[in-house]
N, CA, C and O of each residue as an XYZ file, in Angstrom:
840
protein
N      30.439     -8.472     85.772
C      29.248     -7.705     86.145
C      29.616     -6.224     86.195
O      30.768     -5.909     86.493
N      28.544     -5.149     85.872
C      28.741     -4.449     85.627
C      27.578     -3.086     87.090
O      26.370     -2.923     87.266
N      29.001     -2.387     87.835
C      27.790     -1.552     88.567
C      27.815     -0.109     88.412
O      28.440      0.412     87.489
N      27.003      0.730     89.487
C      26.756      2.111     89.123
C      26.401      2.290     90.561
O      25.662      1.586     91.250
N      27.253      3.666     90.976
C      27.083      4.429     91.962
C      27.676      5.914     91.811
O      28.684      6.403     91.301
N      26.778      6.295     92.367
C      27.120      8.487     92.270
C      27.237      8.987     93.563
O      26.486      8.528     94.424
N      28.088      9.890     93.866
C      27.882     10.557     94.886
C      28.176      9.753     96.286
O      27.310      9.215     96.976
N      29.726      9.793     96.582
C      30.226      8.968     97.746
C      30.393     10.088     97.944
O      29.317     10.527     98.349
N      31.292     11.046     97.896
C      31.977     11.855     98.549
C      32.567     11.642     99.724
O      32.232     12.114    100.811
N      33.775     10.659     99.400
C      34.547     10.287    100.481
C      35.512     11.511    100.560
O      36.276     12.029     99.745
N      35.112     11.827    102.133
C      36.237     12.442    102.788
C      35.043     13.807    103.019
O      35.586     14.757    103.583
N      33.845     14.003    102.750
C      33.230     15.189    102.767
C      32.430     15.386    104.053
O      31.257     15.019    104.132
N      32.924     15.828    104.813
C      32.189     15.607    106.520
C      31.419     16.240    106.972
O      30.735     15.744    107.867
N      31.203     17.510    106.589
C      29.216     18.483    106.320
C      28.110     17.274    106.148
O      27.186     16.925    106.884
N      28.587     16.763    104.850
C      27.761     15.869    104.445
C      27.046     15.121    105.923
O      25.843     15.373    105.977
N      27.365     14.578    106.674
C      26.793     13.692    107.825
C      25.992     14.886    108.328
O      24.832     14.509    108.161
N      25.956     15.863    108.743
C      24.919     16.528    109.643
C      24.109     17.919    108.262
O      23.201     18.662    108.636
N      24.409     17.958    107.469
C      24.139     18.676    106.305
C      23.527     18.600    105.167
O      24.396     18.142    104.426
N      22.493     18.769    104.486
C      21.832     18.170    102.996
C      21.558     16.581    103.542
O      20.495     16.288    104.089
N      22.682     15.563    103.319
C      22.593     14.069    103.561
C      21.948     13.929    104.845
O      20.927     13.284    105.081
N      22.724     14.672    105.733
C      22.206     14.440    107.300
C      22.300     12.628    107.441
O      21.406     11.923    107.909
N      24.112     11.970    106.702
C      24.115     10.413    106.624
C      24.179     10.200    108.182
O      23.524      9.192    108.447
N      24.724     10.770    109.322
C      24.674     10.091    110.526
C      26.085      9.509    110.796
O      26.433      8.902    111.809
N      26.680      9.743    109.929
C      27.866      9.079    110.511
C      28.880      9.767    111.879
O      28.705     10.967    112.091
N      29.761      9.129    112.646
C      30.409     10.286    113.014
C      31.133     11.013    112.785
O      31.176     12.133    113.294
N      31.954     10.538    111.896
C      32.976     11.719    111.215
C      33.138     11.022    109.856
O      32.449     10.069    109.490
N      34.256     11.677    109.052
C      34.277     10.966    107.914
C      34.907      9.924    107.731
O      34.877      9.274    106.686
N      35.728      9.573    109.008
C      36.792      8.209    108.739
C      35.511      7.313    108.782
O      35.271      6.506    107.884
N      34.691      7.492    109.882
C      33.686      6.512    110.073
C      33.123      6.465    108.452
O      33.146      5.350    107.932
N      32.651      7.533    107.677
C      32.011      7.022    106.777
C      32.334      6.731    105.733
O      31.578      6.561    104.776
N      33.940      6.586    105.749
C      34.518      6.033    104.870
C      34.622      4.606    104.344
O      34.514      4.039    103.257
N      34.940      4.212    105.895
C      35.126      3.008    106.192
C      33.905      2.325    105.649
O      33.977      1.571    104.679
N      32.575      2.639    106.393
C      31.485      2.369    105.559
C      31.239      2.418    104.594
O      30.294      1.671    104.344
N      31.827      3.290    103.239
C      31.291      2.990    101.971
C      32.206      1.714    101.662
O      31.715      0.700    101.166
N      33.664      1.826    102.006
C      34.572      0.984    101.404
C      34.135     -0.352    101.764
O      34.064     -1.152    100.831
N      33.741     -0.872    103.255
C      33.197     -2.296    103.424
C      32.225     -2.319    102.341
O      32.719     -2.751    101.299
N      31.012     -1.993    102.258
C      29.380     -1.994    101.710
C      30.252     -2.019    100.192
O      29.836     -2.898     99.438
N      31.339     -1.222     99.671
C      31.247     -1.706     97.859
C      32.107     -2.968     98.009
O      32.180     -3.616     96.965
N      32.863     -3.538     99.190
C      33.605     -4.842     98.982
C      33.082     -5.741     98.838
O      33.506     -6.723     98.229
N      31.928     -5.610     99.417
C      31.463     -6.874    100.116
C      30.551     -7.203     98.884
O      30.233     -8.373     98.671
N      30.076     -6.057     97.969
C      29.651     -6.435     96.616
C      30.441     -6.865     95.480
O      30.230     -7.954     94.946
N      31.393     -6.019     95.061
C      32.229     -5.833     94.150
C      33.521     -6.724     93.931
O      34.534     -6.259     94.454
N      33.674     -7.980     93.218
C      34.677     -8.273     93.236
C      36.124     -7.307     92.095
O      36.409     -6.252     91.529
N      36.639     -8.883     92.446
C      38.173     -7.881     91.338
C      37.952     -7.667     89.854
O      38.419     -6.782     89.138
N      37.158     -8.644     89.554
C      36.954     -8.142     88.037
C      35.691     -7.998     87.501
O      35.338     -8.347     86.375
N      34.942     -7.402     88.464
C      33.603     -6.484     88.317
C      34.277     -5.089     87.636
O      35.425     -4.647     87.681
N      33.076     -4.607     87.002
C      33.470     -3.208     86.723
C      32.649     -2.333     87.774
O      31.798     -2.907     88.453
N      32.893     -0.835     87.950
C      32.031     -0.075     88.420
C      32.064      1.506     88.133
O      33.026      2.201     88.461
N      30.996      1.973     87.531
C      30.870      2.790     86.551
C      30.800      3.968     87.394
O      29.633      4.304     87.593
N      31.807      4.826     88.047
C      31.111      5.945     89.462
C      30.078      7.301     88.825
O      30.505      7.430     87.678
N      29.468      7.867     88.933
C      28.445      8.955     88.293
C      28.648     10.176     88.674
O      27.789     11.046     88.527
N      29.893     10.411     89.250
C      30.516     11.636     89.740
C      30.278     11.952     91.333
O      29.211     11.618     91.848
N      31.231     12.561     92.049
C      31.210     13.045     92.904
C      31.551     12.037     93.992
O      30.905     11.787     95.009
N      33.116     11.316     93.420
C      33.527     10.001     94.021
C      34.161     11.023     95.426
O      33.582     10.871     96.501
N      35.158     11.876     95.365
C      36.039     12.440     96.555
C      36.182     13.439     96.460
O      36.606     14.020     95.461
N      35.755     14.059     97.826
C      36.501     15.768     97.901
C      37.825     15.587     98.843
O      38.205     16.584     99.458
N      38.227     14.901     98.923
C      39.594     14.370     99.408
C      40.454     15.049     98.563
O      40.068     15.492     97.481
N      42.353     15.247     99.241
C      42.719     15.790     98.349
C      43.508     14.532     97.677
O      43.125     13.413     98.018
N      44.555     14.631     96.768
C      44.730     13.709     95.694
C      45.857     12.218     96.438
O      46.079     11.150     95.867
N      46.398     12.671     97.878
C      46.813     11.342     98.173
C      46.079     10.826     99.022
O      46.171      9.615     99.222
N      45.031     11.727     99.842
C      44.144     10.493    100.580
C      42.919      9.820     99.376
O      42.603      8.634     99.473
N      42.282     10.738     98.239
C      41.796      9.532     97.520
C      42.601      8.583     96.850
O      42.057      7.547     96.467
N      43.835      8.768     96.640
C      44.648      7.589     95.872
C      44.670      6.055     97.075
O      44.863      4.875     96.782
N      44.396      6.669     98.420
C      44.579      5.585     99.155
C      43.374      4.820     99.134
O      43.396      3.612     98.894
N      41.431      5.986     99.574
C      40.998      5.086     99.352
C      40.844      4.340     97.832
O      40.421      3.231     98.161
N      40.953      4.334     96.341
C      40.979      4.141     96.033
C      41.180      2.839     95.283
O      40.566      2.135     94.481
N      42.909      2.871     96.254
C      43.295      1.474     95.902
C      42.902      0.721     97.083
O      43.345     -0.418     97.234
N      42.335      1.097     97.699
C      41.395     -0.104     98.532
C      39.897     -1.184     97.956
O      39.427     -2.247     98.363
N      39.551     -0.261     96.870
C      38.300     -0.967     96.396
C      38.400     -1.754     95.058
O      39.189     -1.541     94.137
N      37.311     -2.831     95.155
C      37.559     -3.913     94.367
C      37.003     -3.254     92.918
O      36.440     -2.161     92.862
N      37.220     -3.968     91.964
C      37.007     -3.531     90.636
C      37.934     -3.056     89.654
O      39.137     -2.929     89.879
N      37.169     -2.696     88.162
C      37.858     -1.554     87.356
C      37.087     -0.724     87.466
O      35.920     -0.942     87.142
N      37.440      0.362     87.902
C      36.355      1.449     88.066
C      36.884      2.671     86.690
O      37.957      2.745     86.091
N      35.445      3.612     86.542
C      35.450      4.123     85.544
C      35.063      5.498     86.010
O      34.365      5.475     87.024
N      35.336      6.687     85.531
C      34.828      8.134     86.141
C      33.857      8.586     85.013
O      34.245      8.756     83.857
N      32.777      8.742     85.352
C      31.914     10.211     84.755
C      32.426     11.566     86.267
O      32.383     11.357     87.479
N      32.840     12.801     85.564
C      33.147     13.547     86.051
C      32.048     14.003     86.750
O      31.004     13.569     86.264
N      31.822     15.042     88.149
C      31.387     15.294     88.930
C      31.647     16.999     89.396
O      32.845     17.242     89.543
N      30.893     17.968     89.598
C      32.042     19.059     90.169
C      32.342     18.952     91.281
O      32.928     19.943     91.717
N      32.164     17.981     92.120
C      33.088     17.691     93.496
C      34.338     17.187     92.632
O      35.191     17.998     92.992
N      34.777     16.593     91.985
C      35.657     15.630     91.795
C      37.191     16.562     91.234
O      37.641     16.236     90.136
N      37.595     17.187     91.676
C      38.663     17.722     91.903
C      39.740     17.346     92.210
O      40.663     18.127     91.979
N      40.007     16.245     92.737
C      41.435     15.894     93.116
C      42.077     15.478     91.527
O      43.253     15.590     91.180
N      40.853     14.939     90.653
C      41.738     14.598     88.775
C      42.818     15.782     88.916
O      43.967     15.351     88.820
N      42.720     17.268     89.135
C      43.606     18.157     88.929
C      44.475     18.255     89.870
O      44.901     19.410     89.904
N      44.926     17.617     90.627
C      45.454     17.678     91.995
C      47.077     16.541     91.740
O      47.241     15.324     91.659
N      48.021     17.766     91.686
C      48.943     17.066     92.137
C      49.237     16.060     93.154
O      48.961     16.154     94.350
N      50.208     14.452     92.187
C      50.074     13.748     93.038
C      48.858     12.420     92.588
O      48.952     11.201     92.734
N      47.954     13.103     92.114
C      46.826     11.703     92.269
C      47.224     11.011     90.719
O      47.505     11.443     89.601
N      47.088      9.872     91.281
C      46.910      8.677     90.120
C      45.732      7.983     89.474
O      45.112      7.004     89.889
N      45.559      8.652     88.434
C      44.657      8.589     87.516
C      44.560      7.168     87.123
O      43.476      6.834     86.645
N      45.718      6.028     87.258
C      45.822      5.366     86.410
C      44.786      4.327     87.090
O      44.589      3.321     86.410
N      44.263      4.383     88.015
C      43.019      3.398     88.761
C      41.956      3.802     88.266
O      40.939      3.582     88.923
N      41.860      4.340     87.286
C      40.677      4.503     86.150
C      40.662      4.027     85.064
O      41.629      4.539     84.499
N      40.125      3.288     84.313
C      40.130      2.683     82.878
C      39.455      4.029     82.285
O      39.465      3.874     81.063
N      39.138      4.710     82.455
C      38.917      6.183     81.722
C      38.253      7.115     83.010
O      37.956      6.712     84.135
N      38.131      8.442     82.469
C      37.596      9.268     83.136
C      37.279      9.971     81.709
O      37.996      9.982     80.708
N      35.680     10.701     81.947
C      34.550     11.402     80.768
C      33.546     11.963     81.585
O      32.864     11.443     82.468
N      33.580     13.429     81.015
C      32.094     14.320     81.160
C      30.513     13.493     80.992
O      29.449     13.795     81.533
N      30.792     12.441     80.109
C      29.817     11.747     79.802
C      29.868     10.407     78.683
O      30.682     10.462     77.761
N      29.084      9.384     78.803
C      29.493      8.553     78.389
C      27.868      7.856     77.912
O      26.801      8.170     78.440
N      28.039      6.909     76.853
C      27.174      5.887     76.215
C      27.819      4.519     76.111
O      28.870      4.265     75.524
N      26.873      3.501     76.903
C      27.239      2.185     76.692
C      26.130      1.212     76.847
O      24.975      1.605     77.010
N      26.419      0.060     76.805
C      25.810     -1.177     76.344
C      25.838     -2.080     77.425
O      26.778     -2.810     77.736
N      24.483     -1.957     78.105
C      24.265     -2.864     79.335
C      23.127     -4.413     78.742
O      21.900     -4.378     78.658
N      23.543     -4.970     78.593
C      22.508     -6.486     78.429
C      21.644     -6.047     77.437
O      20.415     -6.031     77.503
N      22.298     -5.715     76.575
C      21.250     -5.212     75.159
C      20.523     -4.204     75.243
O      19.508     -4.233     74.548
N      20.727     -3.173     75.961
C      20.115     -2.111     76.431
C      21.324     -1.102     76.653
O      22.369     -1.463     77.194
N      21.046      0.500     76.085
C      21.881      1.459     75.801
C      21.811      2.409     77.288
O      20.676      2.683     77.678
N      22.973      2.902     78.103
C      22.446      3.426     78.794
C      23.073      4.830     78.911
O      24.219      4.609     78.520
N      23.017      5.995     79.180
C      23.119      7.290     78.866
C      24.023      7.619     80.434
O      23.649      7.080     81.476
N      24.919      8.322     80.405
C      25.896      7.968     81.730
C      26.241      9.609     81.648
O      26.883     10.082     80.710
N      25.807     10.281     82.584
C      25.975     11.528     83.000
C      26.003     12.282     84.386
O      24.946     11.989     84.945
N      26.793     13.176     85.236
C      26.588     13.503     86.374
C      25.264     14.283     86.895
O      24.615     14.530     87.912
N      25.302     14.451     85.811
C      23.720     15.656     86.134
C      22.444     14.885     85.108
O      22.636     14.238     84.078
N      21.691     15.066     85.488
C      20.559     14.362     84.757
C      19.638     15.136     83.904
O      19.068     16.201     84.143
N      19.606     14.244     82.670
C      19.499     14.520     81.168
C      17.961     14.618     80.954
O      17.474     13.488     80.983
N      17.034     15.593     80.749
C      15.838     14.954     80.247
C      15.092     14.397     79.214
O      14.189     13.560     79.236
N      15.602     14.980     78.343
C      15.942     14.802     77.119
C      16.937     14.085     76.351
O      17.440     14.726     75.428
N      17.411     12.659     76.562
C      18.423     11.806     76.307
C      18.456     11.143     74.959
O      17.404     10.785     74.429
N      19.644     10.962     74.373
C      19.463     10.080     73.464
C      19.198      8.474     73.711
O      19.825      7.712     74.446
N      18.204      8.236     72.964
C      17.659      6.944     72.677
C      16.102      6.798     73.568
O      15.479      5.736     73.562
N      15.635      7.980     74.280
C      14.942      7.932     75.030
C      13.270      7.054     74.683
O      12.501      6.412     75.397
N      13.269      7.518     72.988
C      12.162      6.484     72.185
C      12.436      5.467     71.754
O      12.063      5.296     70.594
N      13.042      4.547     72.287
C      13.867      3.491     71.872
C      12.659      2.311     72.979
O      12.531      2.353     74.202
N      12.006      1.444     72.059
C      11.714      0.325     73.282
C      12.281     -1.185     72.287
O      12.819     -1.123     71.181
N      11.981     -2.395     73.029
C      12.280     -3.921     72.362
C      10.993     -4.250     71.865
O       9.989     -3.594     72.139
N      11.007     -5.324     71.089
C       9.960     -6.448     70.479
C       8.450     -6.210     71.518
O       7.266     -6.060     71.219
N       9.063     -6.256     72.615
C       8.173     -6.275     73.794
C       7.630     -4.990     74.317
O       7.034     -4.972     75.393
N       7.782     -4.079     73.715
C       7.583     -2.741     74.132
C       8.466     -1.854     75.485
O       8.284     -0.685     75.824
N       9.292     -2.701     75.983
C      10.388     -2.154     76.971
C      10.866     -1.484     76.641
O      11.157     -1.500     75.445
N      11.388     -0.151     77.697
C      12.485      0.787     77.328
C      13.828      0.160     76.488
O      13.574     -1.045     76.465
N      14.585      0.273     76.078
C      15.772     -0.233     75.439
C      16.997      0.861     76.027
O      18.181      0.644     75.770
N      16.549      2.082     76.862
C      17.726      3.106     76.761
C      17.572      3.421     78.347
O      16.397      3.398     78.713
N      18.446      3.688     79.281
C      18.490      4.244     80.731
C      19.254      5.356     80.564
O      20.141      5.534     79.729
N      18.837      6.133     81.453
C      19.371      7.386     81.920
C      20.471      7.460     82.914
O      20.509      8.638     83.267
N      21.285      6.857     83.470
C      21.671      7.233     84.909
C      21.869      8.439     85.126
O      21.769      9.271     84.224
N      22.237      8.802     86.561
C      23.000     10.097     86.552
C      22.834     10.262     88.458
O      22.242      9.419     89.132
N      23.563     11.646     89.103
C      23.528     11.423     90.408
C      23.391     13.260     90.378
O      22.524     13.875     89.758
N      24.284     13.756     91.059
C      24.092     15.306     91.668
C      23.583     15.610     92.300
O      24.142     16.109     93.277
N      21.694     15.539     92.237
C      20.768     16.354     93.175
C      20.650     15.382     94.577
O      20.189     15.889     95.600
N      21.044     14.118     94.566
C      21.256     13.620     95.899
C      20.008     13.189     96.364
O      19.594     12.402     95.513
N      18.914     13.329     97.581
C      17.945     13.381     97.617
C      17.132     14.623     98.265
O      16.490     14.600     99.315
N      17.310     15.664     97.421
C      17.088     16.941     97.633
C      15.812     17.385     96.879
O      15.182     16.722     96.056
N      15.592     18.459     97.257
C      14.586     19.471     96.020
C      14.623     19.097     94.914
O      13.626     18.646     94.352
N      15.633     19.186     94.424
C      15.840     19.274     93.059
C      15.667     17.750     92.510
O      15.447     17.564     91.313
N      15.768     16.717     93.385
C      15.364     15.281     92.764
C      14.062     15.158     93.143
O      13.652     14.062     92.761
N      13.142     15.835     93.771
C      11.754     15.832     93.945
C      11.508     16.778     92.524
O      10.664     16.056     91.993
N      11.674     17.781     91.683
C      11.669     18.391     90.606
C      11.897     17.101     89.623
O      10.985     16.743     88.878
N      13.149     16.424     89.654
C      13.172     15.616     88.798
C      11.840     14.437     88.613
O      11.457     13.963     87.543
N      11.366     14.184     89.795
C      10.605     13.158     89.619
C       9.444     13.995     89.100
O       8.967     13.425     88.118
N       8.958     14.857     89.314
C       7.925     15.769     88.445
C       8.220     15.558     87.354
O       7.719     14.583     86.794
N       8.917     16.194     86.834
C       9.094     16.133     85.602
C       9.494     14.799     84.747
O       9.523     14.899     83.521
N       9.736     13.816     85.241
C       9.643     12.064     84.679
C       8.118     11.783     84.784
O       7.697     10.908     84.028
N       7.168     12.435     85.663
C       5.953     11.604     86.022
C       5.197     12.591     85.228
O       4.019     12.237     85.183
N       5.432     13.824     84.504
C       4.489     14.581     83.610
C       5.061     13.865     82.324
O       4.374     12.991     81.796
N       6.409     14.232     81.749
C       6.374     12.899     80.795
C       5.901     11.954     80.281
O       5.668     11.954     79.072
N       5.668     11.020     80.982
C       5.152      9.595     81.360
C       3.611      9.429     81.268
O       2.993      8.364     81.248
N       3.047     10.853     81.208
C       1.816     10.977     81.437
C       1.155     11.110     79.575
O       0.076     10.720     79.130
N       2.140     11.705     78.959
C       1.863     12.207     77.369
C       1.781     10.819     76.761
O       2.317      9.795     77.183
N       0.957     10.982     75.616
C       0.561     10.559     74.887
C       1.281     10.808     73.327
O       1.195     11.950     72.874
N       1.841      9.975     72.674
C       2.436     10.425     71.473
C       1.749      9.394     70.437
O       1.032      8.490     70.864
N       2.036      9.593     68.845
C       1.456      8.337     68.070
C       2.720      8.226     67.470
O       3.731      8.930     67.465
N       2.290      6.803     66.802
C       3.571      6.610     65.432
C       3.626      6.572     64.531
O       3.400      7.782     64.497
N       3.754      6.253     63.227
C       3.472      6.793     62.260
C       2.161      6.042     61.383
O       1.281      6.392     60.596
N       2.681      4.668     62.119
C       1.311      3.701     61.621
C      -0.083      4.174     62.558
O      -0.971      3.321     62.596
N      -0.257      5.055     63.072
C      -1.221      5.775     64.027
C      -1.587      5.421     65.380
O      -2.399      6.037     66.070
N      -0.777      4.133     65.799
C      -0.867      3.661     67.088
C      -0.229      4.375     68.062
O       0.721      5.061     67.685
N      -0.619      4.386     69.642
C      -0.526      5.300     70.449
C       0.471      4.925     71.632
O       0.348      3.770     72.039
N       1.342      5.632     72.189
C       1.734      5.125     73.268
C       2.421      6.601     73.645
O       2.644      7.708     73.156
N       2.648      5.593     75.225
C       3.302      6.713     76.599
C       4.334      7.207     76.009
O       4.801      6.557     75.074
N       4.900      8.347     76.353
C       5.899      8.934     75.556
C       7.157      8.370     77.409
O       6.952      8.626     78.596
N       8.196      7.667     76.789
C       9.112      7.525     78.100
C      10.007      7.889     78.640
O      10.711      8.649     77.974
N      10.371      7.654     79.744
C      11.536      8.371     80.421
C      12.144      7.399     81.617
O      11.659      7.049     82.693
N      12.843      7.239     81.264
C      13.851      6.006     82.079
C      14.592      6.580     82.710
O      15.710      6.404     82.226
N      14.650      7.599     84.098
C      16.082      8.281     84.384
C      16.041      7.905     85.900
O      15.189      8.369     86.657
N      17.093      6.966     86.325
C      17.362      7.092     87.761
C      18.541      7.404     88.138
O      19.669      7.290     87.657
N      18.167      7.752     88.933
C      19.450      8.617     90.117
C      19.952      7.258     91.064
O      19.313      6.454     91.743
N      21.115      7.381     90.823
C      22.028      6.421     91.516
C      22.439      6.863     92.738
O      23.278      6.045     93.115
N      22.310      7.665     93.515
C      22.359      8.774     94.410
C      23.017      7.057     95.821
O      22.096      6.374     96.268
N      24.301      6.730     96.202
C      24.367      6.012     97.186
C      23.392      6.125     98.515
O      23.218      5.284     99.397
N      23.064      6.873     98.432
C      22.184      6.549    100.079
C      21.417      5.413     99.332
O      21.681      4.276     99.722
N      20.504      5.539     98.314
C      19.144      5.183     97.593
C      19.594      3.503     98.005
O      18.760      2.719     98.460
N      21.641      2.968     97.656
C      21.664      1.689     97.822
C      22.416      1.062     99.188
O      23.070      0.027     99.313
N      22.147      1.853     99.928
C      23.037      1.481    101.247
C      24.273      1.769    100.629
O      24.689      0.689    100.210
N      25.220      2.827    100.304
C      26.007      2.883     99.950
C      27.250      1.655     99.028
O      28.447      1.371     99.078
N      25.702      1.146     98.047
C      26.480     -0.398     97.196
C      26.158      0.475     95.901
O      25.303      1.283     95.538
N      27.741     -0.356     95.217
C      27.006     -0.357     93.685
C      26.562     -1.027     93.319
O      27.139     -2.097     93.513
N      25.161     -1.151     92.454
C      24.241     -1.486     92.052
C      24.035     -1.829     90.096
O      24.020     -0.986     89.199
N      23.933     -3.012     90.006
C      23.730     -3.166     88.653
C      22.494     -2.330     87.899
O      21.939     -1.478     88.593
N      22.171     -2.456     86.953
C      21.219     -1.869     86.194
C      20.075     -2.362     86.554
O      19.258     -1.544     86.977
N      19.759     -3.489     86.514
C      18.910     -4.522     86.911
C      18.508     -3.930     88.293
O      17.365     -3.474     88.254
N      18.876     -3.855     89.027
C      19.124     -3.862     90.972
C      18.932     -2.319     90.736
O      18.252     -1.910     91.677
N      19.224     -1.342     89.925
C      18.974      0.377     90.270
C      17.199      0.140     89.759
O      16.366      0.496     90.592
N      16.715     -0.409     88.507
C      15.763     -0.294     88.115
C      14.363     -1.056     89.142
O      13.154     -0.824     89.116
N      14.984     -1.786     89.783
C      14.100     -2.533     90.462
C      13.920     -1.251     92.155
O      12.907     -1.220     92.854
N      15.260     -0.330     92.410
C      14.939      0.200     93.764
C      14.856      1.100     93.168
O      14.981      2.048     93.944
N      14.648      1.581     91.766
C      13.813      2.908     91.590
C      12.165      2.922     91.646
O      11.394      3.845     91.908
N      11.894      1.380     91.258
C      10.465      0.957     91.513
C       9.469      1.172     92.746
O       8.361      1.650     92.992
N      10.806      0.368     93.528
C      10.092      0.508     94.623
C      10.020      1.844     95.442
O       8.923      2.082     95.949
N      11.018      2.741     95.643
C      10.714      4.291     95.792
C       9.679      4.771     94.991
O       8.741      5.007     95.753
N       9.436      4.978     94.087
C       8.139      5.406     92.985
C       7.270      5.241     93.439
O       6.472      6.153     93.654
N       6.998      3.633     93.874
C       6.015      3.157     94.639
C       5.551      3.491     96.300
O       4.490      3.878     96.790
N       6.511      3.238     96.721
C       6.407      3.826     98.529
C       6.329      5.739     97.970
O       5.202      6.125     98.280
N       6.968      6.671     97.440
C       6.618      8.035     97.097
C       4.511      8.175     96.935
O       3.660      8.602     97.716
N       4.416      7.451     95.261
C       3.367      6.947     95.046
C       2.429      7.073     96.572
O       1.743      8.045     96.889
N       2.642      5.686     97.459
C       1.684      5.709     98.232
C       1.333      6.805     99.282
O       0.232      7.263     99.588
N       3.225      7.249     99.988
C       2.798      8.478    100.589
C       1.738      9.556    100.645
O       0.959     10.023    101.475
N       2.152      9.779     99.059
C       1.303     11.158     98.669
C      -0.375     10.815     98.247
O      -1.206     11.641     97.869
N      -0.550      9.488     98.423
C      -1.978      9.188     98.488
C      -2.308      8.911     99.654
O      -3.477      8.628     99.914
């Protein structure tokens, strides 16, 4: 099985009373908490795809938590993610580390970036059935301003009208969710499981503002 999570920032302790405002009490506390919440999902030969902004730790306290968590884990880079340059850290608990990446989730292409793409490749891509065929992930804006901007701009999208060449009409799409850990109780989350709690936020947002 294959998961996705952005934005732990283990070891970043603003974070609890700051932007996140997570509540924890310090950062050991919320360490501890991400590391139970991805165990208790993640076995040993799960993968898990991180979306940047795994540790502002320096390079031997993330090597520790590191080798505490289950999986093969994979890096899309982050600009928190600084300890890669940090004497000392071991890279080798990565099956890669990339600015950005394209892969193949259950027959479906998904677009793997720290910052979010609006314009993605494969974005006109649907199946037999008219389904998206292509996802966006990505993390950074957290649940800030700037991911209230993002959802504007997915829900004006979404709103256009395009044709095809045989003259039939459809929604022009945009598949982009933010993997942002608060969004999963600090779990990683399959594709399946991000697309279903991006729904339901859309939806509870949706009703708010009506």
């Amino acid at each position: 099985m294959r998961y996705y999570i952005a934005d732990c920032h283990f070891f970043h302790e603003s974070l609890n009373y700051q932007m996140d405002c997570r509540g924890f009490a310090d950062a050991r506390e919320m360490n501890a908490y991400m590391i139970e919440q991805w165990n208790k999902k993640v076995r040993w030969n799960d993968e898990v795809v991180i979306l940047g902004d795994f540790s502002v730790g320096k390079a031997e306290e993330t090597n520790r938590v590191l080798e505490q968590l289950n999986g093969f884990l994979y890096l899309i880079e982050g600009n928190h993610d600084r300890f890669g340059h940090a004497k000392g850290y071991n890279a080798a608990r990565f099956k890669w580390i990339r600015p950005y990446a394209e892969l193949r989730d259950n027959s479906r292409k998904v677009i793997l970036c720290h910052y979010p793409i609006l314009c993605y490749n494969g974005q006109y891509l649907f199946d037999e059935a008219g389904n998206p065929r292509t996802y966006m992930l990505y993390g950074h804006v957290h649940d800030t301003w700037d991911q209230r901007l993002m959802e504007q701009a997915q829900a004006l999208t979404r709103q256009q009208d395009r044709a095809r060449r045989d003259g039939t009409q459809y929604k022009l799409p945009c598949q982009m969710i933010n993997c942002f850990c608060m969004y999963s109780d600090y779990t990683p989350l399959s594709l399946d499981e991000w697309i279903e709690v991006d729904r339901k936020r859309t939806e509870k947002r949706t009703e708010e503002e009506n």
